[in-house]
N, C-alpha and C positions, 0 to 999 in steps of 0.2 A: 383791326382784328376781325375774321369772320367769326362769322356763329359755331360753324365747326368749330375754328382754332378756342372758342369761350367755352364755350363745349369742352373739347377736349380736355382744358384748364382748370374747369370744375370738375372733371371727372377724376381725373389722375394730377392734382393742385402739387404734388411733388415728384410726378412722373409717374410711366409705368413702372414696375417691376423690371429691374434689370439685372440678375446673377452676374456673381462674379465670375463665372462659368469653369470656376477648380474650387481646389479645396481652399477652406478659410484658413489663413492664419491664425496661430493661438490668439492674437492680440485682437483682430477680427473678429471671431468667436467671443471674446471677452466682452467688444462693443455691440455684437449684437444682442448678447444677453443682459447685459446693464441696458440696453434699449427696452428690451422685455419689460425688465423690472421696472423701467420707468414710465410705462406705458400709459398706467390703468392711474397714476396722479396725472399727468396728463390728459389723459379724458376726462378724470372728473373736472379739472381745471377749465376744459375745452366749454365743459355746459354748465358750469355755477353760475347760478342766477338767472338761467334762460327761463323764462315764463312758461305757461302751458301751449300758447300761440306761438311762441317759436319753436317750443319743440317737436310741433307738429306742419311746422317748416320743410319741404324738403332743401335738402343741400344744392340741387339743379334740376330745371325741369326734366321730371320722368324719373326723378332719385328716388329713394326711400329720404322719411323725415329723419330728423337728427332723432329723434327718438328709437327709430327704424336702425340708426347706425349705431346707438350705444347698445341697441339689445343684441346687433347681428356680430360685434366682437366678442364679448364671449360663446356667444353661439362659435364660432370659426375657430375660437382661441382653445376652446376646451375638446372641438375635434382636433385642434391638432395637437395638442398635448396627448391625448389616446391613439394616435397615429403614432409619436413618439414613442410609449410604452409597445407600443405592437411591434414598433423596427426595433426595438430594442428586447424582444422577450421571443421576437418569431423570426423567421428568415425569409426577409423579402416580402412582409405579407401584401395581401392585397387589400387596397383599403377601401370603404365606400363612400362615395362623395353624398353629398346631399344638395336638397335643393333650395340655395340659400333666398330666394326670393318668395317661394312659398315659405318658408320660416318667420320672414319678416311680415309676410301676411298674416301671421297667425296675434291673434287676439291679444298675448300677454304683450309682442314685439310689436303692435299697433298702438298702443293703448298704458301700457302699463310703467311705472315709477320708472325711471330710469336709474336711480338711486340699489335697486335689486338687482340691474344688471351691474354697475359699477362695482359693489358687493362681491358677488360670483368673479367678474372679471383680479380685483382684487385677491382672491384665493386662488384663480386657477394660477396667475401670475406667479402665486407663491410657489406653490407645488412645483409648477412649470421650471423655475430658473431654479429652483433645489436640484430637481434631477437634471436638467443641463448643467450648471456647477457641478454635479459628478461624476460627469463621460470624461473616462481618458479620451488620445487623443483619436485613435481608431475607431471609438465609437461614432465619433462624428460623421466614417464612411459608408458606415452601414445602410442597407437603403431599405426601401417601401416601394409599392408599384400602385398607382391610382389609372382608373381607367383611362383616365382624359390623357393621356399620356404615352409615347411611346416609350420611353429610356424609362430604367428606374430613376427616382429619387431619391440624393443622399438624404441623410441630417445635417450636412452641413447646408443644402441648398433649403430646408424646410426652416432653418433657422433664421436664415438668410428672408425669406420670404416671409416670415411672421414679424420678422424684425422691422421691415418692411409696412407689411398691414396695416398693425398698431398706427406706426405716421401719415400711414394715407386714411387712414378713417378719421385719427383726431385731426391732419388736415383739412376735413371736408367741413369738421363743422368750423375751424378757427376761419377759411375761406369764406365762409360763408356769415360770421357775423363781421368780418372786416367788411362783405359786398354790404350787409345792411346797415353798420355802424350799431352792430348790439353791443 
């Protein structure tokens, strides 16, 4: 394997992002929201018991650390839960991205308990899968416009895409204590 292909394997350890590219079935929608819900026990599962040394690991060279990863899910998780409220309260709004690498720069996502983010992550999850639990099924088409972007985005594909997330962050760290044997 080259270094790209190890590369690429730490980066995305369950692939990229790939939409189903229509709308979700009920049952679909069902799994990605039990994926939600089951998220944030999964992360903390991912770093019990990691030391101070490893959580200031990164997951591949040029990553942020696993500390870096548990603080930047609910950072991500909880804009897009208010991305949700917005497609759902406004028509089509527009939404602002942010910049999630200077976020991870920032002191508390450098530095701080990772125990406070799983917390947060922990609530937003709650919140989060109450109001998807209570979209009929039309709401799921309603969409959002982000700059990065030319098409709108449904709710079903934002669903689809966090449901997503969730696995590819708690896979970076599980990757990454199978490469060291933590």
């Amino acid at each position: 394997m080259t270094m790209d292909e190890t590369t690429e394997r730490w980066r995305y350890p369950i692939g990229r992002f790939a939409p189903v590219g229509r709308a979700l079935t009920t049952a679909e929608r069902r799994e990605a929201i039990d994926a939600l819900r089951r998220m944030p026990g999964g992360l903390r599962e991912a770093v019990a018991g990691l030391d101070e040394a490893q959580l200031d690991t990164p997951y591949r060279p040029g990553g942020w650390t696993v500390r870096q990863v548990v603080h930047h899910v609910p950072d991500s998780h909880l804009n897009a839960y208010v991305r949700l409220r917005w497609a759902l309260t406004e028509d089509e709004p527009l939404i602002k991205p942010y910049d999630e690498n200077a976020w991870a720069a920032l002191p508390d996502a450098r530095e701080g308990p990772p125990e406070m983010s799983l917390r947060l992550l922990e609530a937003v999850h709650t919140r989060w899968g109450a109001l998807w639990d209570a979209l009929e099924a039309g709401d799921f088409l309603r969409t959002l416009r982000h700059p990065d972007f030319d098409e709108p985005l449904t709710l079903d594909l934002l669903l689809e895409l966090y449901a997503w997330h969730g696995r590819h962050h708690t896979a970076h760290v599980l990757s990454l204590r199978e490469r060291e044997g933590w």
